[in-house]
C-alpha positions as CSV (number, residue, x, y, z in Angstrom):
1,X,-3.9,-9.0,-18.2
2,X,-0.2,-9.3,-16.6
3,X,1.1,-7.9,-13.4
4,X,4.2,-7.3,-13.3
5,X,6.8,-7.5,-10.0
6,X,4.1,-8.2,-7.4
7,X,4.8,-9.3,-3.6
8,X,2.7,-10.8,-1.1
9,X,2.2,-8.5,1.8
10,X,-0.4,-8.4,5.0
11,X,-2.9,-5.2,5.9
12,X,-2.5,-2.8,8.5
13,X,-4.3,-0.2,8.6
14,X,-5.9,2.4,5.8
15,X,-5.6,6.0,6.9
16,X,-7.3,7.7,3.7
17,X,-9.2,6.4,1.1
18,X,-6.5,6.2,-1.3
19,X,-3.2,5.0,0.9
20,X,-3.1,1.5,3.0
21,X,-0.4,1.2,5.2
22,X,1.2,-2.8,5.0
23,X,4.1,-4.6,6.2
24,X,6.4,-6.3,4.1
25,X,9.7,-7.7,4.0
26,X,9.9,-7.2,7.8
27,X,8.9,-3.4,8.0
28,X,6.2,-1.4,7.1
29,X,5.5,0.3,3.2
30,X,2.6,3.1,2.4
31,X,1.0,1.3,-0.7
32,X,-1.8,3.1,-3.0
33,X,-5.4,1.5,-3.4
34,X,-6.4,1.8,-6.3
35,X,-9.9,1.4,-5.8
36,X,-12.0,4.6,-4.0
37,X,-14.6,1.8,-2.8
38,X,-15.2,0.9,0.8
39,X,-13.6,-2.5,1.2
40,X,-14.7,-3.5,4.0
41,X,-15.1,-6.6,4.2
42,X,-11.4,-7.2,2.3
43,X,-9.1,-4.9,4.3
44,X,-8.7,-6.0,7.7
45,X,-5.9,-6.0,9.8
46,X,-3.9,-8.6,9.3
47,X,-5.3,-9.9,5.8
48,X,-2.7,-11.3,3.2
49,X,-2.9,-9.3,0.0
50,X,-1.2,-9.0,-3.2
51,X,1.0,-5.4,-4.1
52,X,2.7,-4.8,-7.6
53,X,6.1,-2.5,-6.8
54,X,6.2,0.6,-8.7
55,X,9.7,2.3,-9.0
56,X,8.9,5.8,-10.7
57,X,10.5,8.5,-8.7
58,X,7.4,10.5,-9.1
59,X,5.5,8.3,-7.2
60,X,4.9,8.8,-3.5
61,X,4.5,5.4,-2.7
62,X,6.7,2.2,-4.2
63,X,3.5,-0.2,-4.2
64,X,-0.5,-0.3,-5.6
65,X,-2.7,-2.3,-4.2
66,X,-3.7,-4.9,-6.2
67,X,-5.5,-8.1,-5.0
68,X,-6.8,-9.4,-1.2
69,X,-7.6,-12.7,0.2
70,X,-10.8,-13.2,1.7
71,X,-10.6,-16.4,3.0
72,X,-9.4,-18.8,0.6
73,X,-10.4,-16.6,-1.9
74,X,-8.1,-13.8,-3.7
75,X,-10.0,-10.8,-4.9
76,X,-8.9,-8.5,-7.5
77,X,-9.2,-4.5,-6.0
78,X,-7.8,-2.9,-8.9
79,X,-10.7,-0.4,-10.1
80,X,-8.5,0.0,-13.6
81,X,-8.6,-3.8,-14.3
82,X,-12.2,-4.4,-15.4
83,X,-12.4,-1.9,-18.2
84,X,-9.0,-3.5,-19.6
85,X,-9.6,-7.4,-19.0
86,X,-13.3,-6.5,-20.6
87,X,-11.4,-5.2,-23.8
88,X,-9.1,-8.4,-24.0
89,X,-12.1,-10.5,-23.7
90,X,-13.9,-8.7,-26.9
91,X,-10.5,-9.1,-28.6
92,X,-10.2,-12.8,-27.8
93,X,-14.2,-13.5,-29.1
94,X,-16.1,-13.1,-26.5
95,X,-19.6,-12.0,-26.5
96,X,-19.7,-10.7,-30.3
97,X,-18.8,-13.2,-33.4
98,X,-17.6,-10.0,-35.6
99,X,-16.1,-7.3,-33.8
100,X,-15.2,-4.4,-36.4
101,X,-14.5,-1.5,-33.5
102,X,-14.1,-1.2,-30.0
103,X,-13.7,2.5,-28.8
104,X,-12.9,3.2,-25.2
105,X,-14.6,5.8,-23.3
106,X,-16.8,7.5,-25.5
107,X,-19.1,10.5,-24.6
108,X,-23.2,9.8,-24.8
109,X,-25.9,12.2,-24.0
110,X,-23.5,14.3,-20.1
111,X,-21.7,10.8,-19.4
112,X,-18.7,9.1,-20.8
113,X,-19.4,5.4,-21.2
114,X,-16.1,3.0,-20.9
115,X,-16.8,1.5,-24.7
116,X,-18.5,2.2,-28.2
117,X,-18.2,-1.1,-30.3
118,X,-19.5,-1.8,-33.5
119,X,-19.9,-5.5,-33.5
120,X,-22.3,-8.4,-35.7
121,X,-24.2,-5.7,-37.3
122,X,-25.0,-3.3,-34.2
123,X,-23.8,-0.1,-32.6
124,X,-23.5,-0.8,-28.9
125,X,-22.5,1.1,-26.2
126,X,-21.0,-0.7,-22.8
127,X,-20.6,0.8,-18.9
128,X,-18.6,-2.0,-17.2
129,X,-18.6,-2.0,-13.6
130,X,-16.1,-3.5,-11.5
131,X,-17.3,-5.9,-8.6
132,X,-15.5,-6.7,-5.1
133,X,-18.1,-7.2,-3.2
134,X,-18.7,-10.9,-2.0
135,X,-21.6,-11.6,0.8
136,X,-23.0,-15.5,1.1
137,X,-21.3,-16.8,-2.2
138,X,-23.1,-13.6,-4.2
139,X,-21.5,-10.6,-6.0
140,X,-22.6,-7.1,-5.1
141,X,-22.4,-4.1,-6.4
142,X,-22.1,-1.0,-5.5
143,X,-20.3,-1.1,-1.9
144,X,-21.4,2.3,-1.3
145,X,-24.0,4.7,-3.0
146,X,-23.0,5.7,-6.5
147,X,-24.5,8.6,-8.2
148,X,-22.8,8.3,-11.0
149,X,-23.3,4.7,-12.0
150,X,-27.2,5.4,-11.7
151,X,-26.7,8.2,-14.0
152,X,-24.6,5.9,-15.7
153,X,-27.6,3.5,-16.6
154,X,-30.1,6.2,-17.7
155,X,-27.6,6.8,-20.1
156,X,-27.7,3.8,-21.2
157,X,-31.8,3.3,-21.7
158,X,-31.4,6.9,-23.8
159,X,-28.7,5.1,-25.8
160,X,-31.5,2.2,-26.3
161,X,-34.1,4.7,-27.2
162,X,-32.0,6.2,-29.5
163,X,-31.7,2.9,-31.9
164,X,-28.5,1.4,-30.1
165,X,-27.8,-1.5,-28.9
166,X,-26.7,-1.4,-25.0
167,X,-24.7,-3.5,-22.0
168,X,-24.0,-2.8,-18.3
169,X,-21.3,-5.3,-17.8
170,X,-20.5,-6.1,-14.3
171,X,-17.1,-7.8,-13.9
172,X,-16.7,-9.8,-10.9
173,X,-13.2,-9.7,-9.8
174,X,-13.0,-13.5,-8.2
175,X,-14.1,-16.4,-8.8
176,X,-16.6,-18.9,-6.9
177,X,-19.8,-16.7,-6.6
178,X,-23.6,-17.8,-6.8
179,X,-24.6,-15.4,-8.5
180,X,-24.7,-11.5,-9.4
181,X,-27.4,-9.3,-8.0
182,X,-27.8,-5.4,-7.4
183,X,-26.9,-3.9,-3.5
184,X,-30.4,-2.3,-2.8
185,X,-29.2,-2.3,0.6
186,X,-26.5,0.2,0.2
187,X,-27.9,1.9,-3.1
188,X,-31.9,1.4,-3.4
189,X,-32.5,3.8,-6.2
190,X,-29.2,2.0,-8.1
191,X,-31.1,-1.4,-7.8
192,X,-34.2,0.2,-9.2
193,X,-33.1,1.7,-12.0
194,X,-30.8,-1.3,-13.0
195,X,-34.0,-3.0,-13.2
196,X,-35.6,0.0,-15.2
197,X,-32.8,-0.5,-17.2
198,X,-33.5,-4.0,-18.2
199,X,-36.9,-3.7,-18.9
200,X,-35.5,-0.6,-21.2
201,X,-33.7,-3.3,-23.8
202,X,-30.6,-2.6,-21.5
203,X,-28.6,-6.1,-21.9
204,X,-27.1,-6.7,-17.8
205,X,-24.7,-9.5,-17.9
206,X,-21.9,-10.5,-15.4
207,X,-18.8,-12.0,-15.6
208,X,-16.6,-13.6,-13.2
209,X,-12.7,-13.8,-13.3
210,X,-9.8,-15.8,-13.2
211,X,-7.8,-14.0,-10.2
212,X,-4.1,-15.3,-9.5
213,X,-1.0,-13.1,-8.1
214,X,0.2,-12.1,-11.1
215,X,-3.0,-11.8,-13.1
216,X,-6.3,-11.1,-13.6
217,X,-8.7,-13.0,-17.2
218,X,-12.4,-13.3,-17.5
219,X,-13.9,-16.8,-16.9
220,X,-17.1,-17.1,-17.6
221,X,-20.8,-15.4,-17.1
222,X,-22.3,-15.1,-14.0
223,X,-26.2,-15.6,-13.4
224,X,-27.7,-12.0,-12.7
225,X,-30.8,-11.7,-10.7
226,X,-32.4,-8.0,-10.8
227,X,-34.7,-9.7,-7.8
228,X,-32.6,-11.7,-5.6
């Protein structure tokens, strides 16, 4: 996927959840974060990141949020991205040999799961999950408790039960990691039932990315370990 119209631009400060405050071109611009997550570890004072400029006059910013350095490395933070690079991917051959439908966010059982696909044979429903989280070369997720992605995967073992096939994708927004593995240490009961998930029939696969300024492309799988 394309960005278009993006600036470089450095961290100041984040007063709410959804609004970081940045300097560029010499002063300073609220931008929008499109990403509820904590960020922690990405948005410090001071670190370069990546904005696209927004010019609707609805808006009450100019700028989203879209990518941080960390180091060396540039993260993708845009919480939209993984769903919509995901859907490329399929498109472009990845994972199935005979995709016949791809579906976005279609209801199952009291959740909404980002993707019925009827691919090779099989009815298969996907929950992707975006990934941002980097700690010694390995890719976490979640970066705070998330009731809803637990839910999320019980869904997902009904949808095995019920004589469909099922994924929980994890997209990996960067590029470089060891490896994926579940954040019991923030989310304990997430970890668990990812690994109830997998025992289930529930496929878990990751997938890193191809991050630059202007864009954001699946790269390759990631190794997953439910017991790090």
């Amino acid at each position: 996927m394309k960005y278009e119209n993006t600036k470089k631009a450095v961290f100041i400060d984040r007063p709410n959840r959804f609004i970081a405050n940045i300097a560029l071109s010499g002063g300073v611009e609220a931008c929008h974060i499109k990403n509820t997550g904590r960020l922690g570890e990405l948005l410090l004072p001071g670190a370069d990141m990546i904005v696209q400029q927004r010019d609707q006059k609805t808006r009450r910013t100019k700028y989203d949020l879209i990518a941080v350095y960390k180091n060396a490395r540039l993260v993708n933070v845009d919480s939209q991205a993984p769903n919509r690079v995901f859907a490329e991917w399929l498109r472009g051959g990845g994972l199935f040999r005979n995709l016949t439908l791809l579906r976005p966010e279609c209801r199952f059982g009291n959740s909404r799961l980002d993707f019925y696909i009827e691919a090779d044979g099989r009815r298969i429903f996907v929950e992707t999950k975006g990934v941002t989280l980097e700690d010694g070369g390995v890719a976490l997720f979640p970066d705070a408790p998330t009731e809803r992605g637990k839910r999320h995967l019980n869904e997902l073992i009904s949808c095995v039960k019920k004589g469909f096939s099922a994924y929980a994708v994890f997209i990996v927004q960067m590029k470089g990691v060891r490896y994926f593995a579940p954040n019991a240490h923030t989310h304990a009961a997430f970890a668990k039932t990812l690994k109830e998930a997998s025992e289930a029939g529930v496929r878990i696969i990751a997938l890193d990315c191809d991050v630059c300024h202007n864009s954001l492309e699946i790269s390759d799988f990631v190794d997953v370990r439910l017991n790090p």
